[in-house]
C-alpha positions in Angstrom: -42.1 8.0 -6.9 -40.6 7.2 -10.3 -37.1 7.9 -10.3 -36.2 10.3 -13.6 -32.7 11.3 -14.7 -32.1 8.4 -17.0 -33.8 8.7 -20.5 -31.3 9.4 -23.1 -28.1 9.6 -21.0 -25.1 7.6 -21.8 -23.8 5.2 -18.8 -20.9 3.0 -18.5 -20.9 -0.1 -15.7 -17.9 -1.8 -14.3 -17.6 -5.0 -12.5 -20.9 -5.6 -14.9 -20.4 -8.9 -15.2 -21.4 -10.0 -11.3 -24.6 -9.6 -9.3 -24.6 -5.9 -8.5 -23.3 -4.5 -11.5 -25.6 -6.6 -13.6 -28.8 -5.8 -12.0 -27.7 -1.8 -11.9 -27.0 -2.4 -15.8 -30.8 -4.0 -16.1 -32.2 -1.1 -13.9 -30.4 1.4 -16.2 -31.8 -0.7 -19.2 -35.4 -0.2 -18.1 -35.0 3.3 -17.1 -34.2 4.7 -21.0 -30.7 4.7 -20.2 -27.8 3.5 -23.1 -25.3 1.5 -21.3 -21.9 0.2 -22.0 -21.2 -3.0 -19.8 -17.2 -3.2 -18.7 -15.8 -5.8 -17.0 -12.5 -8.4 -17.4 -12.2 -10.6 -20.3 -12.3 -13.5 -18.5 -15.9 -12.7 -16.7 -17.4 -10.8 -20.1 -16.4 -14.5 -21.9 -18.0 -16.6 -19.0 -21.2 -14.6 -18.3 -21.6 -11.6 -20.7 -24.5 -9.0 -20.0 -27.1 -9.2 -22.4 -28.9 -6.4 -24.1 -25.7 -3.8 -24.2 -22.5 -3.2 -25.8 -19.9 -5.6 -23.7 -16.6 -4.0 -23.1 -13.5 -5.6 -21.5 -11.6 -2.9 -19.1 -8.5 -3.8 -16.5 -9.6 -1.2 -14.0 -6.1 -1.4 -12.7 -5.0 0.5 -16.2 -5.4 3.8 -16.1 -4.9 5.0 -19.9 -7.5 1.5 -20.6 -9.8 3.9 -18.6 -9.4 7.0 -20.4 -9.3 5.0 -23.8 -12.8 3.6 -23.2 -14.6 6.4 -22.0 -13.6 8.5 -24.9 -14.5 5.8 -27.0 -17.7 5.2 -25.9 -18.8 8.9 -26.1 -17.5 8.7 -29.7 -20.4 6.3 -30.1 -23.4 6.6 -28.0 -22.8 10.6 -26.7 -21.9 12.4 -23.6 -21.3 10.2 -20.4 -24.0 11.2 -18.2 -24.0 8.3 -15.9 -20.9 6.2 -14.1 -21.5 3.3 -12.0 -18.2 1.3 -10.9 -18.7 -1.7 -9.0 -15.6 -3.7 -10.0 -14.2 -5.3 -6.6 -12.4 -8.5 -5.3 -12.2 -10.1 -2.2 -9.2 -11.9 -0.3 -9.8 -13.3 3.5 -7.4 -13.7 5.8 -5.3 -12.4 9.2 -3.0 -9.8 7.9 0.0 -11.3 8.9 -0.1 -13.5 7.2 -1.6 -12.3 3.9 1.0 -12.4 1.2 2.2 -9.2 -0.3 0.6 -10.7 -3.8 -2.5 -10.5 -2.5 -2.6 -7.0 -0.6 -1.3 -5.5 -4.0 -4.0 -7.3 -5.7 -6.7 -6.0 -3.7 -5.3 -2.7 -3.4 -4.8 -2.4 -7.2 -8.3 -3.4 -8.1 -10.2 -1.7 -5.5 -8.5 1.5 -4.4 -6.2 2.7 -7.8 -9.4 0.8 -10.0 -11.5 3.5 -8.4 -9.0 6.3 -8.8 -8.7 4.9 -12.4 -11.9 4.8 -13.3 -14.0 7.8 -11.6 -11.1 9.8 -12.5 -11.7 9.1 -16.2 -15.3 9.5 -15.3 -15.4 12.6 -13.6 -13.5 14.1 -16.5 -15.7 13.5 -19.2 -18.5 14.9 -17.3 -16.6 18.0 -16.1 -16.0 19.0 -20.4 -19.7 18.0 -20.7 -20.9 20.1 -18.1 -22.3 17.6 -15.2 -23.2 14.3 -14.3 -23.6 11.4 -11.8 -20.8 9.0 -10.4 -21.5 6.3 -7.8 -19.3 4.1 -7.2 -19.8 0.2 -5.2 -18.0 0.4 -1.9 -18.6 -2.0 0.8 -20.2 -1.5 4.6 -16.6 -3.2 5.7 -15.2 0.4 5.1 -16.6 1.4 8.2 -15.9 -1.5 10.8 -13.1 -4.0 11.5 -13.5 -7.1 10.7 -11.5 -10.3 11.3 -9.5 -11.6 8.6 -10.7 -8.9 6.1 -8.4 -6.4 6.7 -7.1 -5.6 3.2 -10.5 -5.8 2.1 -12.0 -3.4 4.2 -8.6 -0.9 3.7 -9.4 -0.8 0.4 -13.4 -0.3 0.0 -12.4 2.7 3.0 -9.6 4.2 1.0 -12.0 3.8 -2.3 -14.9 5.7 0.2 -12.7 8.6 0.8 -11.7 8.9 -2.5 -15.5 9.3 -3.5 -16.0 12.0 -1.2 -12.9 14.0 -2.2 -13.4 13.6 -5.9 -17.2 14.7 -5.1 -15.8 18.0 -3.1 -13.2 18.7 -6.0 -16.5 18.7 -8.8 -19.3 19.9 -7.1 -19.1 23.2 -8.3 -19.0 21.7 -12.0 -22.2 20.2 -11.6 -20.8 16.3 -10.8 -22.1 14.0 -7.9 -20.1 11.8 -6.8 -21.4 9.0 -4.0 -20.8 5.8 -2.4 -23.5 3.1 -2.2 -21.9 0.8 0.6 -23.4 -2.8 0.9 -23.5 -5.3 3.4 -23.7 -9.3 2.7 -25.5 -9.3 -0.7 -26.5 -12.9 -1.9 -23.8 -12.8 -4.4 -20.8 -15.5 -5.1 -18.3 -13.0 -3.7 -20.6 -13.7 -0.7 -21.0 -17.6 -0.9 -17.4 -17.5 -1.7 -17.1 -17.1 2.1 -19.4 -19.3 3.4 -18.1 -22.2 5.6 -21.1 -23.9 5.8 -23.5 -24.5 2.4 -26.1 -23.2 1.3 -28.7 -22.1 4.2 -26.1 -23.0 7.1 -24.4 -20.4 5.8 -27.0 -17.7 5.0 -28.6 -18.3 8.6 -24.6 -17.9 9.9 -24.2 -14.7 8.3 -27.7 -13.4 9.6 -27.3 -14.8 13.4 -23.8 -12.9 13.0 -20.7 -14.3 15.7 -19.7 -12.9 18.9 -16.3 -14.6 18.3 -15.7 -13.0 15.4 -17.1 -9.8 16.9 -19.8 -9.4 14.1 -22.9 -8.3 14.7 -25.8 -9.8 12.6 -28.5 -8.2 9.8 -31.5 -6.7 11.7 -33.6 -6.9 8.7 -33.1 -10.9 9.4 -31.9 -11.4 5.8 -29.4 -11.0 3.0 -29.4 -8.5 0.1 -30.1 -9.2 -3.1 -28.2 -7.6 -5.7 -31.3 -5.5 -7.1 -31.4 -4.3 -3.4 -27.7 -2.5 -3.8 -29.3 -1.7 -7.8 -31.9 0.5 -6.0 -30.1 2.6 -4.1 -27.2 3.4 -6.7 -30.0 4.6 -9.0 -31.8 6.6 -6.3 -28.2 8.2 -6.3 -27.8 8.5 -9.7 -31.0 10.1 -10.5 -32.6 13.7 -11.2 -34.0 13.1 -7.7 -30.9 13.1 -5.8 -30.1 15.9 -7.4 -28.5 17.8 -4.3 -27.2 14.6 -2.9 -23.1 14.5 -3.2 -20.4 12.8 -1.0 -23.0 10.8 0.7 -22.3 7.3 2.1 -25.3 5.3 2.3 -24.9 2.0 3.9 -27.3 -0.8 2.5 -27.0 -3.3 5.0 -30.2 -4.1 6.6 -28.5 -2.4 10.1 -25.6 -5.0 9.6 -23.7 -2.3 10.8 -25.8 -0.7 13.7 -25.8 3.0 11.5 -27.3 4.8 8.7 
C-alpha cells in the first residue's frame, strides 16, 4: 500500500535534528511533502538536516511557536502536516532528582508539546484540517526505575494529544501519539552502562531487577521504524484515525 496524503502539503518537524525526527523529515521529503526542519540552535549548528529550510525553535517558548508557524505558512502555504518529536531525557530516583532537572524535563516535554501542537492545531483549524502527531514515548504507559520525570512527562504529553485531538475533531484535525520503545538513537546509547552490543543485548534480555521486561521482536528500533508509523498516522489513509496511541515497541511493553 503506498501511503498518500503528502504531495504538496506544508509540514513543520521538531526535534529534527536527532534520529526520529530526521528520518520522519526524509520520509516526508520522499513523499512530495515541503518541510521546514525546527530544532535548537545548538543541535541545527552541530548536525543540520539537509535538503529543507532549517529553523531554530525553543519549544519551551510559546509565542517562538506561534511566530514560526505563521511564518512558515507566509512562505511555503497552509500547514497541513505537524510532526513534534522534540524530547530530552534525565535518569535518576526521584528523590533525589534536582528540581532543575524535573523543570527541565517538564518544560521541554509537556509545555513543548502544549506549545507547539497548540500553535499547530491552530493553523489547521483557520485552514480547515490537518494532521498532528506528536513523538511520545512507550514509558508513558509503565513505571520505570529511575525514569520517573521522564515517563510523567511523555504521559502528561499523551494525554494532552488525545484531548487536543477530542477538542478538533469536528474541525477536521487528527491529532495522535506515536509512542516508541528503545530506538537505536543517542538518547538511547546515552543510557547504556555497558558499550556498544553489551548494551544493546542488555536492553533486549530486559532486567528483572529493574522490573523491565525485554523487546519480543529480539531487537531495537531504528529511527525509520518510529518514521513509519508517524507517517502511517499522518496520511490520507489514516484518515478516520484520531487520539490513537500506538505503541512501537517490538511488545517491549507486553500491549498494543
Amino acid at each position: 500500500m503506498r501511503l498518500t496524503g503528502f504531495e504538496g502539503k506544508t509540514a513543520i518537524v521538531t526535534g529534527a535534528a536527532g534520529g526520529i525526527g530526521r528520518a520522519v523529515v526524509r520520509a516526508l521529503l520522499d513523499a512530495g511533502a515541503t518541510v521546514v526542519a525546527t530544532d535548537t540552535e545548538a543541535a541545527l549548528a552541530s548536525n543540520p538536516v539537509p535538503g529543507v529550510e532549517n529553523r531554530v525553535l525553543d519549544v519551551r517558548d510559546s509565542a517562538a511557536a506561534e511566530t514560526l508557524v505563521t511564518e512558515v505558512e507566509a512562505a511555503h502555504g497552509p500547514l497541513g502536516l505537524g510532526v513534534h518529536a522534540a524530547g530530552v531525557l534525565a535518569i535518576g530516583p526521584l528523590l533525589d532528582l534536582p528540581v532543575e532537572e524535573w523543570e527541565r524535563v517538564i518544560n521541554v516535554n509537556a509545555r513543548g508539546t502544549f506549545n507547539v501542537t497548540r500553535a499547530f492545531g491552530r493553523a489547521m483549524v483557520r485552514n480547515g484540517g490537518g494532521s498532528i502527531v506528536a513523538v511520545s514515548s512507550n514509558a508513558a504507559g509503565i513505571p520505570r526505575l529511575n525514569m520517573g520525570v521522564y515517563a510523567a512527562s511523555k504521559a502528561a504529553a499523551t494525554m494532552l494529544i488525545r484531548c487536543l485531538g477530542l477538542e478538533l475533531a469536528a474541525q477536521g484535525v487528527r491529532c495522535n501519539i506515536v509512542a516508541p520503545g528503545s530506538t537505536l538513537t543517542p538518547m538511547q546509547t546515552g543510557m547504556w552502562t555497558e558499550d556498544g552490543g553489551a548494551g544493546e543485548r542488555a536492553v533486549i534480555e530486559g532486567s528483572l531487577e529493574a522490573y523491565r521486561t525485554g523487546i519480543p521482536l529480539r531487537k531495537l528500533a531504528t529511527p525509520e521504524d518510529i518514521a513509519s508509523a508517524v507517517m502511517f498516522m499522518l496520511s490520507d489513509q489514516a484518515g478516520h484515525v484520531t487520539m490513537a496511541d500506538i505503541y512501537v515497541d517490538g511488545g517491549a511493553t507486553l500491549r498494543a
